[in-house]
PyMOL Python script that loads the backbone (N, CA, C, O; Angstrom):
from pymol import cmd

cmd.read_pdbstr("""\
ATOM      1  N   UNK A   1     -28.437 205.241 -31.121  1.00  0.00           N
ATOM      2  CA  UNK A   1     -29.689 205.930 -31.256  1.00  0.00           C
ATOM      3  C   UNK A   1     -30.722 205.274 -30.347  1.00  0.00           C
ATOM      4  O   UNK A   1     -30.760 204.059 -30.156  1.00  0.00           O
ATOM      5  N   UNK A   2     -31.438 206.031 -29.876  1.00  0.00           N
ATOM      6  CA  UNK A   2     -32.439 205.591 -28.942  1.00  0.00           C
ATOM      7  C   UNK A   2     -33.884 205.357 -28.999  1.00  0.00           C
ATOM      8  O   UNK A   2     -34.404 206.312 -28.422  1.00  0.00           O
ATOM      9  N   UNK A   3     -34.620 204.692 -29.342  1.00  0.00           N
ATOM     10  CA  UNK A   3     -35.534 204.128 -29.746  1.00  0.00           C
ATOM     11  C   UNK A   3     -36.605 204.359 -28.786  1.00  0.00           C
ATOM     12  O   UNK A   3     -36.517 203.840 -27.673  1.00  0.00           O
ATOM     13  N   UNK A   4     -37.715 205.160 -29.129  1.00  0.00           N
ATOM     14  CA  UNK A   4     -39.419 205.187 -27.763  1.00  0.00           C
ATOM     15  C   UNK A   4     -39.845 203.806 -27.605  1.00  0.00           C
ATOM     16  O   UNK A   4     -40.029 202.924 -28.443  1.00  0.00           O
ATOM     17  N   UNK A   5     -39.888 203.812 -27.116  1.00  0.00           N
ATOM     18  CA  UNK A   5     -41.199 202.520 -26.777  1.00  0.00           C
ATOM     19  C   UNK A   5     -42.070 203.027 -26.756  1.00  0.00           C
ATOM     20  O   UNK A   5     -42.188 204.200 -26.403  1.00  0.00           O
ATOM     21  N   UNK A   6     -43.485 201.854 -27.354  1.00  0.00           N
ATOM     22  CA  UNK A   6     -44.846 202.937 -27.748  1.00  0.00           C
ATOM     23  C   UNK A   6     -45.500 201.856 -26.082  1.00  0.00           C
ATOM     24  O   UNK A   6     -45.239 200.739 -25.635  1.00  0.00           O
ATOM     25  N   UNK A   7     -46.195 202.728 -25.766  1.00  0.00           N
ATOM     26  CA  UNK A   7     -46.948 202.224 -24.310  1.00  0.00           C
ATOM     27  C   UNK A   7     -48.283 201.067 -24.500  1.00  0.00           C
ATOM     28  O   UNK A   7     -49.262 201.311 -25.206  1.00  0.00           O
ATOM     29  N   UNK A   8     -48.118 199.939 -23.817  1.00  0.00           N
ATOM     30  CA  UNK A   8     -49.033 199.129 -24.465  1.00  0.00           C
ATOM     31  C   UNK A   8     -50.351 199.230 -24.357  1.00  0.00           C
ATOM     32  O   UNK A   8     -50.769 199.759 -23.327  1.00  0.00           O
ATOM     33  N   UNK A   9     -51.230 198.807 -25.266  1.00  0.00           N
ATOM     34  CA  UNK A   9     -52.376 199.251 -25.589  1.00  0.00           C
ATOM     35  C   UNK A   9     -53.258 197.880 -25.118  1.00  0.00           C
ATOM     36  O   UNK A   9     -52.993 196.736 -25.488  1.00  0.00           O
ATOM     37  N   UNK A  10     -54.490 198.307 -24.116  1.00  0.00           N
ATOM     38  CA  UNK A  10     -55.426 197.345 -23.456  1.00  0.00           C
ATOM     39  C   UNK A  10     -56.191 197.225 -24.729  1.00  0.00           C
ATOM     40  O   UNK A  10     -56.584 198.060 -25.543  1.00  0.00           O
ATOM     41  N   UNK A  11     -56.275 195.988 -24.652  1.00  0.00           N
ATOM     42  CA  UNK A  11     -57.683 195.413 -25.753  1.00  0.00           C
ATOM     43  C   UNK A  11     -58.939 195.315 -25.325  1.00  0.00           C
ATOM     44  O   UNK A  11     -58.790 194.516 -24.401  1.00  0.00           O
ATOM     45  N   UNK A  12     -60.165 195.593 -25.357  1.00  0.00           N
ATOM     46  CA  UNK A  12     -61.391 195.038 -24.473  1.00  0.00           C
ATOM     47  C   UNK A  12     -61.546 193.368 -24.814  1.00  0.00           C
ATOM     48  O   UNK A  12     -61.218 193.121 -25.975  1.00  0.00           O
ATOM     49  N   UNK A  13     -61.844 192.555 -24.277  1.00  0.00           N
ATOM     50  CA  UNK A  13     -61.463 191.339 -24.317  1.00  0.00           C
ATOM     51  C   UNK A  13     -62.810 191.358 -25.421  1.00  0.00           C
ATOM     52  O   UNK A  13     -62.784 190.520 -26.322  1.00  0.00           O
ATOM     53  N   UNK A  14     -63.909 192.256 -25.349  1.00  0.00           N
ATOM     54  CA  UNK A  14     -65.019 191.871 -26.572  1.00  0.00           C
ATOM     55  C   UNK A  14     -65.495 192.465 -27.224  1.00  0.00           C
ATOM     56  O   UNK A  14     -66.721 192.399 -27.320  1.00  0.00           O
ATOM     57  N   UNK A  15     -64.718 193.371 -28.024  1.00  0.00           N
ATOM     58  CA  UNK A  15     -64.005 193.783 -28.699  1.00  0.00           C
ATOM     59  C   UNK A  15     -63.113 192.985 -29.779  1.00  0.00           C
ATOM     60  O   UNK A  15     -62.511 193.616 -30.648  1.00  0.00           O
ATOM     61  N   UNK A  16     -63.041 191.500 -29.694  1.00  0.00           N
ATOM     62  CA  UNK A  16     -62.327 190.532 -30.510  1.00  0.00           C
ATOM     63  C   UNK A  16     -63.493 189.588 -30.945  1.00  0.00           C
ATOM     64  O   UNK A  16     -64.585 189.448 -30.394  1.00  0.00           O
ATOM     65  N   UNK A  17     -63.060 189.042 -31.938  1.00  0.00           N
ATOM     66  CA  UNK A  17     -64.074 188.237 -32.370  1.00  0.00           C
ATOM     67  C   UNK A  17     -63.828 187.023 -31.482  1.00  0.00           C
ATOM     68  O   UNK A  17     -62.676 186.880 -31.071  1.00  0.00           O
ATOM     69  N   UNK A  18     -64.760 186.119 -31.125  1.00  0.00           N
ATOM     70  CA  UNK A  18     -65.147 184.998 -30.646  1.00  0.00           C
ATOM     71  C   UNK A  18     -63.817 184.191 -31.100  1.00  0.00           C
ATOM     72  O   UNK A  18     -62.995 183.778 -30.281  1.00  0.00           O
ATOM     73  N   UNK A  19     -63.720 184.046 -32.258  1.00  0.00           N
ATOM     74  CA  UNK A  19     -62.518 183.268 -32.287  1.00  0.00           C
ATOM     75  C   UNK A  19     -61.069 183.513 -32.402  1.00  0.00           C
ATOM     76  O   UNK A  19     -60.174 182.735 -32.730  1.00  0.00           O
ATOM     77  N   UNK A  20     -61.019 184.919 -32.018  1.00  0.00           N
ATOM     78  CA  UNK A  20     -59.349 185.713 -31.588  1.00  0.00           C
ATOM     79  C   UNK A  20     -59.758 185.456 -30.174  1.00  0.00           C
ATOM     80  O   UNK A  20     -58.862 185.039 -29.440  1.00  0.00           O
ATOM     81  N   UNK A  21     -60.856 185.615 -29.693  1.00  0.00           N
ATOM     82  CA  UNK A  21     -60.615 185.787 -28.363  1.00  0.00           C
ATOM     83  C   UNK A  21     -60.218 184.533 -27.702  1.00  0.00           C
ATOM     84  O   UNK A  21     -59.572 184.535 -26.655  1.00  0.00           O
ATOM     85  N   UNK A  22     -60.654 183.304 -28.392  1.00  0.00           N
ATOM     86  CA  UNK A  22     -60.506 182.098 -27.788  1.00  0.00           C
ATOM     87  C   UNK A  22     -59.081 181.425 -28.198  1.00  0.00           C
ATOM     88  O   UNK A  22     -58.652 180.432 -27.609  1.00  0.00           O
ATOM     89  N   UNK A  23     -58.234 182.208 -29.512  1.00  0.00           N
ATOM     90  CA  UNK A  23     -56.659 181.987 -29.692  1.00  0.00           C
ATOM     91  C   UNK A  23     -55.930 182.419 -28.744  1.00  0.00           C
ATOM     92  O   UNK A  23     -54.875 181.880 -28.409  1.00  0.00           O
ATOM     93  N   UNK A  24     -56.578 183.776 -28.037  1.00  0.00           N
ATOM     94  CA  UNK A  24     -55.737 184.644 -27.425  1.00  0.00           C
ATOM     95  C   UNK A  24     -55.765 183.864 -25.561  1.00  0.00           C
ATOM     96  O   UNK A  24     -55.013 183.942 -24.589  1.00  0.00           O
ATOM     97  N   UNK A  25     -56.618 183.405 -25.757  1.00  0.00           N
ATOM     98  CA  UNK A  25     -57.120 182.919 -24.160  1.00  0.00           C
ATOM     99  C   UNK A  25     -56.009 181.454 -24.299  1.00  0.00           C
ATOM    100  O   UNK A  25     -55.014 181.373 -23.579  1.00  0.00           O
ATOM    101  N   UNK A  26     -56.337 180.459 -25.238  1.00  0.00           N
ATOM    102  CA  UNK A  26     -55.737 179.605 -25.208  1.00  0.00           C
ATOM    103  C   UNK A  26     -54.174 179.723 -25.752  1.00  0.00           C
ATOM    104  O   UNK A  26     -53.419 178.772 -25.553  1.00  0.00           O
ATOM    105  N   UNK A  27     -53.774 180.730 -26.337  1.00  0.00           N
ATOM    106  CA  UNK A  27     -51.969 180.951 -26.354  1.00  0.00           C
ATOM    107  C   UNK A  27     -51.413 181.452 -25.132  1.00  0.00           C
ATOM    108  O   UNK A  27     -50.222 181.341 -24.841  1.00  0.00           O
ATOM    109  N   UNK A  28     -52.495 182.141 -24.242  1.00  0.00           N
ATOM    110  CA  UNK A  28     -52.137 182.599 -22.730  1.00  0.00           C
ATOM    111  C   UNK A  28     -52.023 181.406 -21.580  1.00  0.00           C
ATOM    112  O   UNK A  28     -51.174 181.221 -20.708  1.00  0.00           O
ATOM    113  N   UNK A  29     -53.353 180.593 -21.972  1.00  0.00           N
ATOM    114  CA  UNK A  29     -53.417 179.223 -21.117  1.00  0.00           C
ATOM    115  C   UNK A  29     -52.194 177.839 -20.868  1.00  0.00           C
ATOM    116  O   UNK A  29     -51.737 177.186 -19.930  1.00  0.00           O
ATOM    117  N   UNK A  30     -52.049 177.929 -22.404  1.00  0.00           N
ATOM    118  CA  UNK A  30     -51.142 176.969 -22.985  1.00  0.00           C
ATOM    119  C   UNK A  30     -49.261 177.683 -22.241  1.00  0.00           C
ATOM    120  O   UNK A  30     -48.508 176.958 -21.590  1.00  0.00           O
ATOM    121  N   UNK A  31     -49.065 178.602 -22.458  1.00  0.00           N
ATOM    122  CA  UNK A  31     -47.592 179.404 -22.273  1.00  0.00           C
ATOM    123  C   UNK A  31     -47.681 179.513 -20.630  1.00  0.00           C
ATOM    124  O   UNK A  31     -46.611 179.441 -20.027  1.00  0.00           O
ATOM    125  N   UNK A  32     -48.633 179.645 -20.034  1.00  0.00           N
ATOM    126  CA  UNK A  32     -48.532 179.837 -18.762  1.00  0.00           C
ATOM    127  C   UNK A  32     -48.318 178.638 -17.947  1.00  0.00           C
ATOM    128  O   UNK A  32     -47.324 178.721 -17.225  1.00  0.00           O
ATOM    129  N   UNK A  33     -48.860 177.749 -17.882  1.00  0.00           N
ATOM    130  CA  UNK A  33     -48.068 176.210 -17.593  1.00  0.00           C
ATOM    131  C   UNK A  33     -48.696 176.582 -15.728  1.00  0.00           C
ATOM    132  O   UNK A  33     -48.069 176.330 -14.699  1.00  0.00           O
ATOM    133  N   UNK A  34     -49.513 176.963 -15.793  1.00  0.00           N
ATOM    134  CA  UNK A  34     -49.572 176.945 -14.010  1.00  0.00           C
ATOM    135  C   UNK A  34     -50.057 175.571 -13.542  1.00  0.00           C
ATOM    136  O   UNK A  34     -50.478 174.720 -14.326  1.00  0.00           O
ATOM    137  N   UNK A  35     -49.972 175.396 -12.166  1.00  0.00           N
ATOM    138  CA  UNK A  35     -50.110 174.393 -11.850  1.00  0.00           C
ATOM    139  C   UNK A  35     -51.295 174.439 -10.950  1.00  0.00           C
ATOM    140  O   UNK A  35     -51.466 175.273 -10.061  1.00  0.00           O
ATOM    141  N   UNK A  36     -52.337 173.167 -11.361  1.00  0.00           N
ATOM    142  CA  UNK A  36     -53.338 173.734 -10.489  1.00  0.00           C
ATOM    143  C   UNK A  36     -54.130 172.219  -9.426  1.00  0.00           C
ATOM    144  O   UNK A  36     -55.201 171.657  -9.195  1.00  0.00           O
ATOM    145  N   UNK A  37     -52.805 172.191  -9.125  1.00  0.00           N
ATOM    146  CA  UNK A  37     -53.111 171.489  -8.199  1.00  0.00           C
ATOM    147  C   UNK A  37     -53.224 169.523  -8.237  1.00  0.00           C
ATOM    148  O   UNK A  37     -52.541 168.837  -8.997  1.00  0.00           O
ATOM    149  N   UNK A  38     -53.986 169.101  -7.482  1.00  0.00           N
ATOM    150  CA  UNK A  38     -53.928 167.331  -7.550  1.00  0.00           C
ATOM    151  C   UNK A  38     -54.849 166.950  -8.499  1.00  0.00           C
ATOM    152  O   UNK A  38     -54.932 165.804  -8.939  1.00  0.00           O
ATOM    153  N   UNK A  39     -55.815 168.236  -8.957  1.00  0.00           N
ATOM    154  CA  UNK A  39     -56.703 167.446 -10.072  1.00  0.00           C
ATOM    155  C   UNK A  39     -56.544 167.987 -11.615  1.00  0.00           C
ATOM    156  O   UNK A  39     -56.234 169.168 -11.766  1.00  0.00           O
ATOM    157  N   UNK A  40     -56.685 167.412 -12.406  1.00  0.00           N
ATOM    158  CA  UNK A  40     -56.523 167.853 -13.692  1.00  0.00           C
ATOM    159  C   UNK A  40     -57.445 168.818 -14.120  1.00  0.00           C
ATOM    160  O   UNK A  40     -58.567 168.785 -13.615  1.00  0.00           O
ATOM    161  N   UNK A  41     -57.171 169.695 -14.983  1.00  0.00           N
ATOM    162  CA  UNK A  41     -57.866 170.692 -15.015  1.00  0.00           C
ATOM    163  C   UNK A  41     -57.929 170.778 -16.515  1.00  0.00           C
ATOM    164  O   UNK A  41     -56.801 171.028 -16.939  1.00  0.00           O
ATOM    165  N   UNK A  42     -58.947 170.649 -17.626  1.00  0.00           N
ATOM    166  CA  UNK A  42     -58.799 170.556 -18.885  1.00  0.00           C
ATOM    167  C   UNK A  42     -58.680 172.411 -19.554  1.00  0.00           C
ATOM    168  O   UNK A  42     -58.825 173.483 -18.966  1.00  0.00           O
ATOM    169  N   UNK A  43     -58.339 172.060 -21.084  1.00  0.00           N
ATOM    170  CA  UNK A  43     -57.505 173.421 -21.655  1.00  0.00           C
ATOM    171  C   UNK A  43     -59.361 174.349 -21.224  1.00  0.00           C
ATOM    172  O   UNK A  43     -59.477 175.394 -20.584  1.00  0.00           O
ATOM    173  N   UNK A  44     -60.379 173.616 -21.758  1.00  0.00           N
ATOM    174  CA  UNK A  44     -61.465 174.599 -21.706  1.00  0.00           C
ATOM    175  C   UNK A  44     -61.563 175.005 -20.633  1.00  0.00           C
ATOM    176  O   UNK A  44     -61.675 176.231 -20.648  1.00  0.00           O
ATOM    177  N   UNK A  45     -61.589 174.353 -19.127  1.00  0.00           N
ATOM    178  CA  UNK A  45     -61.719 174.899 -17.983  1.00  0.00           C
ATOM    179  C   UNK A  45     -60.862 175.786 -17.704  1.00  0.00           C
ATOM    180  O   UNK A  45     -61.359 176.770 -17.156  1.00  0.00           O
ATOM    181  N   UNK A  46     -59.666 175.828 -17.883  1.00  0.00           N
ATOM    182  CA  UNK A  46     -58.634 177.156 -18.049  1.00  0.00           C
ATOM    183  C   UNK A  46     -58.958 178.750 -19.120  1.00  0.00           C
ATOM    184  O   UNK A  46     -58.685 179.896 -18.763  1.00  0.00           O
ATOM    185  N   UNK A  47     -59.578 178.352 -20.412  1.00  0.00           N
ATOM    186  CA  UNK A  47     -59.782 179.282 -20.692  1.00  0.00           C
ATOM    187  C   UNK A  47     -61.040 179.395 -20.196  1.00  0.00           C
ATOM    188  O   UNK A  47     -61.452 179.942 -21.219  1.00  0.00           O
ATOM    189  N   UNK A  48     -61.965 179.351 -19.537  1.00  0.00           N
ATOM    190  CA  UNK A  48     -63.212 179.595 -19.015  1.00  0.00           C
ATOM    191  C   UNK A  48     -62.774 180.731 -17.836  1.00  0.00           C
ATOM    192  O   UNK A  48     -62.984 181.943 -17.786  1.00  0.00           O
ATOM    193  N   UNK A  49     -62.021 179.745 -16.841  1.00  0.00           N
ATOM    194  CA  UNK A  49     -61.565 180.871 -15.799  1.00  0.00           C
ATOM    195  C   UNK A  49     -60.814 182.592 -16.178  1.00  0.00           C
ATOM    196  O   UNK A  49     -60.921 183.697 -15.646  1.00  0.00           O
ATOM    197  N   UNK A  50     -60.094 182.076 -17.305  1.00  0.00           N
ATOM    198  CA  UNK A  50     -59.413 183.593 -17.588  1.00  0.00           C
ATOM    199  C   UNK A  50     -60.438 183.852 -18.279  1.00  0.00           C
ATOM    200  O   UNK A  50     -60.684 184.664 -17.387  1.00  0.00           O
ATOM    201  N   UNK A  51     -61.407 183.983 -19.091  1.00  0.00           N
ATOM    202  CA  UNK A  51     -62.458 184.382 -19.745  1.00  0.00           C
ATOM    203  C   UNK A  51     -63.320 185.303 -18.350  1.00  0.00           C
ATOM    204  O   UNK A  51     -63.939 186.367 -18.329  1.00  0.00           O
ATOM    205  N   UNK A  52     -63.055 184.512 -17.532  1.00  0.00           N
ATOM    206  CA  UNK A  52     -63.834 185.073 -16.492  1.00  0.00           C
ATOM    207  C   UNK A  52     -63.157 186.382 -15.695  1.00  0.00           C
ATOM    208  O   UNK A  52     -63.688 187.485 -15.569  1.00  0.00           O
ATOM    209  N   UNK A  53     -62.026 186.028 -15.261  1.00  0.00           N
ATOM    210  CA  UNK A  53     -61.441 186.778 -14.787  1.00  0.00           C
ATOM    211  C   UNK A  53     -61.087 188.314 -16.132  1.00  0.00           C
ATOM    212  O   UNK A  53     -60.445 189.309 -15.798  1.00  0.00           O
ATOM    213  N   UNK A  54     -61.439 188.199 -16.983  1.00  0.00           N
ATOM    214  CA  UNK A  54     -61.642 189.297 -18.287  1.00  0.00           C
ATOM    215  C   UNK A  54     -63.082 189.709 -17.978  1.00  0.00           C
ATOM    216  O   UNK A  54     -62.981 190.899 -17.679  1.00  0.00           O
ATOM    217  N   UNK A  55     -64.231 189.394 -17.901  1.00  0.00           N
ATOM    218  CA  UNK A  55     -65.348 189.739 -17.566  1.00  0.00           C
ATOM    219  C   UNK A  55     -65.759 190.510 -16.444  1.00  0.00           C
ATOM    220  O   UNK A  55     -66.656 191.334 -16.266  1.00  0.00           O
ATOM    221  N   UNK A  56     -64.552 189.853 -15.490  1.00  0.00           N
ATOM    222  CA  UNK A  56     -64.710 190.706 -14.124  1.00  0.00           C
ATOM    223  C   UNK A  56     -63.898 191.940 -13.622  1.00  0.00           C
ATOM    224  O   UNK A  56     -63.980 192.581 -12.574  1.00  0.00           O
ATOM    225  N   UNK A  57     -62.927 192.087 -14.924  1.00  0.00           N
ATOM    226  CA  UNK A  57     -62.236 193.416 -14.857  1.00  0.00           C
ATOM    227  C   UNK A  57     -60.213 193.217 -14.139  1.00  0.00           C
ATOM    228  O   UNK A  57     -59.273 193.978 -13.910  1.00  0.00           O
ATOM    229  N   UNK A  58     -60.498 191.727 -14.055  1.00  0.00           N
ATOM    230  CA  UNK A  58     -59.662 191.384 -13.178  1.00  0.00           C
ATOM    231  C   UNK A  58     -58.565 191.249 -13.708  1.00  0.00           C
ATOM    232  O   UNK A  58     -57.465 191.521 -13.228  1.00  0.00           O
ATOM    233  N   UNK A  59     -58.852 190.758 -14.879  1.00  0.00           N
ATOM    234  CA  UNK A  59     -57.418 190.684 -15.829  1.00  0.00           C
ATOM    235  C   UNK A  59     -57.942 191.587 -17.321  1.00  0.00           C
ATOM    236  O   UNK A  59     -59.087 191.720 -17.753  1.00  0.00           O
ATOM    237  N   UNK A  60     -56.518 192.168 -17.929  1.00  0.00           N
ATOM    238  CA  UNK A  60     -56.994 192.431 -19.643  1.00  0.00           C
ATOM    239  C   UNK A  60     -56.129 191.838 -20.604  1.00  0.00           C
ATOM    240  O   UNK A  60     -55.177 191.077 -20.431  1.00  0.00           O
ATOM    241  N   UNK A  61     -56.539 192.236 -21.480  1.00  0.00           N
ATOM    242  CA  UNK A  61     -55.893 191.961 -22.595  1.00  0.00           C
ATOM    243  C   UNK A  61     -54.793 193.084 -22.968  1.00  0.00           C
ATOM    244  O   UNK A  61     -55.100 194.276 -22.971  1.00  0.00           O
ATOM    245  N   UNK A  62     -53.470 192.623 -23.289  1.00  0.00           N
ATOM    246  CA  UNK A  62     -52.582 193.932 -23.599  1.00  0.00           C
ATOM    247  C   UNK A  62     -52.050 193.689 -24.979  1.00  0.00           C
ATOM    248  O   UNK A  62     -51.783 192.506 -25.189  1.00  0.00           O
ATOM    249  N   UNK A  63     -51.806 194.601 -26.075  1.00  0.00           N
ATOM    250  CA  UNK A  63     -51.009 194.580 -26.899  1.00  0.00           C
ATOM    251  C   UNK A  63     -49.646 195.385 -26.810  1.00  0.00           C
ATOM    252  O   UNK A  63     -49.669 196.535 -26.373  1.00  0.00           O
ATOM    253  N   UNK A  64     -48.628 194.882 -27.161  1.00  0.00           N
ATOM    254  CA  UNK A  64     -47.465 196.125 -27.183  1.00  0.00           C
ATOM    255  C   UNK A  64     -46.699 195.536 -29.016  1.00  0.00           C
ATOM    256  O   UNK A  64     -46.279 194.598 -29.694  1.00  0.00           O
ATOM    257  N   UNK A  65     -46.961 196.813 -28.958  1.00  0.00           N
ATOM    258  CA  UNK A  65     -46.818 197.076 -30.830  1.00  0.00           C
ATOM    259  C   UNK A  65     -45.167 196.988 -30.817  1.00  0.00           C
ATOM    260  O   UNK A  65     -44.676 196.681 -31.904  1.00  0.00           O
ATOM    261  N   UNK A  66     -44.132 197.247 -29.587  1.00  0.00           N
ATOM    262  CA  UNK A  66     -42.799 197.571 -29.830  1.00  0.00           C
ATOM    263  C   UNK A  66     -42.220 195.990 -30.088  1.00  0.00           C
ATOM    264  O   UNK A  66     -41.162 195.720 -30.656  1.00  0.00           O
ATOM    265  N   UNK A  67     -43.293 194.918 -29.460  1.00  0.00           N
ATOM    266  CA  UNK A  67     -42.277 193.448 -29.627  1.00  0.00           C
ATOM    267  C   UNK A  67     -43.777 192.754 -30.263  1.00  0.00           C
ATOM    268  O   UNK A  67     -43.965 191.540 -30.187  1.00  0.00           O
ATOM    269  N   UNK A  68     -44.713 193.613 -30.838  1.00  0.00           N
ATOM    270  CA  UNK A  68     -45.688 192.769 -31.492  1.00  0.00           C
ATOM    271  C   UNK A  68     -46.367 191.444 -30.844  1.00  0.00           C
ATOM    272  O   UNK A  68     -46.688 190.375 -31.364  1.00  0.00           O
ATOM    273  N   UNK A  69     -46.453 191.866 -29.668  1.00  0.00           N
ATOM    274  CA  UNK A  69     -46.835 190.528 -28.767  1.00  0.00           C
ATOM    275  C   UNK A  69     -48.507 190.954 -27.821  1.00  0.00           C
ATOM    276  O   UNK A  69     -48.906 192.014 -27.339  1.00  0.00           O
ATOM    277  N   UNK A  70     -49.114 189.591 -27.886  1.00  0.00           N
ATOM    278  CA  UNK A  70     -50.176 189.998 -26.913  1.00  0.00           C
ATOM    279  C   UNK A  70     -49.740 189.340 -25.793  1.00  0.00           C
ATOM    280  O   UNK A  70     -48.874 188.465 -25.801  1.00  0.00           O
ATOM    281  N   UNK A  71     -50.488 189.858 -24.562  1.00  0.00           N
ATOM    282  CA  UNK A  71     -50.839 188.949 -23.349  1.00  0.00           C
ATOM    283  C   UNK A  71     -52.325 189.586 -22.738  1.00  0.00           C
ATOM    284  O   UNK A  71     -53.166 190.373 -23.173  1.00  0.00           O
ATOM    285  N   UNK A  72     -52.100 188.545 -21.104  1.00  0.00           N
ATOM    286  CA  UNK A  72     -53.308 188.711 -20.557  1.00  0.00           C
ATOM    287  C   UNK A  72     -52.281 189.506 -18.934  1.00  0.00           C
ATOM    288  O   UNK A  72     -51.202 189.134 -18.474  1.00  0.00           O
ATOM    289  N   UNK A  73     -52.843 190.211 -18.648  1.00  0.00           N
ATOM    290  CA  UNK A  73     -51.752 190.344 -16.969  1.00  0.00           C
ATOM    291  C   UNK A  73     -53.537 190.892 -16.487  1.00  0.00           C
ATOM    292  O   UNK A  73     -54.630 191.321 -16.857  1.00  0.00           O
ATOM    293  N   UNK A  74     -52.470 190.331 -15.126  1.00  0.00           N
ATOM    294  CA  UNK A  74     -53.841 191.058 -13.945  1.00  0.00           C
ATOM    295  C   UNK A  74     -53.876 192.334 -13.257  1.00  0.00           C
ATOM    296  O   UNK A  74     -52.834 192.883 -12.898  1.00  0.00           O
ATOM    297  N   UNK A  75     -54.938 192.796 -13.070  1.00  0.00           N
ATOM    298  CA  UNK A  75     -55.411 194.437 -13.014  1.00  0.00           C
ATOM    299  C   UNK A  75     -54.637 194.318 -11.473  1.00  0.00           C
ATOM    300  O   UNK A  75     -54.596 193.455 -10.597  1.00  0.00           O
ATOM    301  N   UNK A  76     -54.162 195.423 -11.625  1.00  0.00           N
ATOM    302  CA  UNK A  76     -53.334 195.999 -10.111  1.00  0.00           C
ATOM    303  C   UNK A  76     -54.281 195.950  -9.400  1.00  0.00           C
ATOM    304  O   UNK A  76     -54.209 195.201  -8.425  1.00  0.00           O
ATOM    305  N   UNK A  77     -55.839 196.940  -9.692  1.00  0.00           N
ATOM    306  CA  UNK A  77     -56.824 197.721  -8.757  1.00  0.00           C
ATOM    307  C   UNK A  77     -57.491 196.430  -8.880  1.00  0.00           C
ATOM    308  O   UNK A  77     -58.328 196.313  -9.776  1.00  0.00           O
ATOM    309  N   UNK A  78     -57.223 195.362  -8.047  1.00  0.00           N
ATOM    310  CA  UNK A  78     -58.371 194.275  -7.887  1.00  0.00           C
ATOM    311  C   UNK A  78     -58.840 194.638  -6.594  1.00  0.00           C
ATOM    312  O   UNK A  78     -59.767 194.015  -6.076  1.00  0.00           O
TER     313      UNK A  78
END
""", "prot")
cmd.dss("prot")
cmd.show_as("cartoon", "prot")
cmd.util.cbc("prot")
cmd.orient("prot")
């Protein structure tokens, strides 16, 4: 049997309360592991930048209800 997938649903990043938004920024920050280079970069300065890059349209917030998972991905139309 073949199962739909439901299409994932953008969150407005404010649209969340202050403190989902700052779980959701820092479970994205933390899992992503990027590397940023020769200087250390602390967890707040990471969620600051994606906070930003949410403000500027650049990235969103996605839910997909089929694996109950959030993320953050970046807007194609940058």
């Amino acid at each position: 049997m073949e199962t739909e997938s439901a299409q994932p649903i953008v969150i407005p990043h404010r649209d969340l309360s202050e403190s989902a938004l700052r779980g959701v920024l820092e479970s994205f920050v933390l899992r992503e592991g990027t590397d940023y280079g020769e200087r250390e970069v602390s967890l707040d300065q990471k969620v600051a930048q994606v906070l930003r890059q949410l403000e500027r349209g650049e990235a969103h917030i996605i839910f997909d209800a089929t694996l109950e998972t959030i993320d953050i991905v970046v807007s194609k139309n940058r």
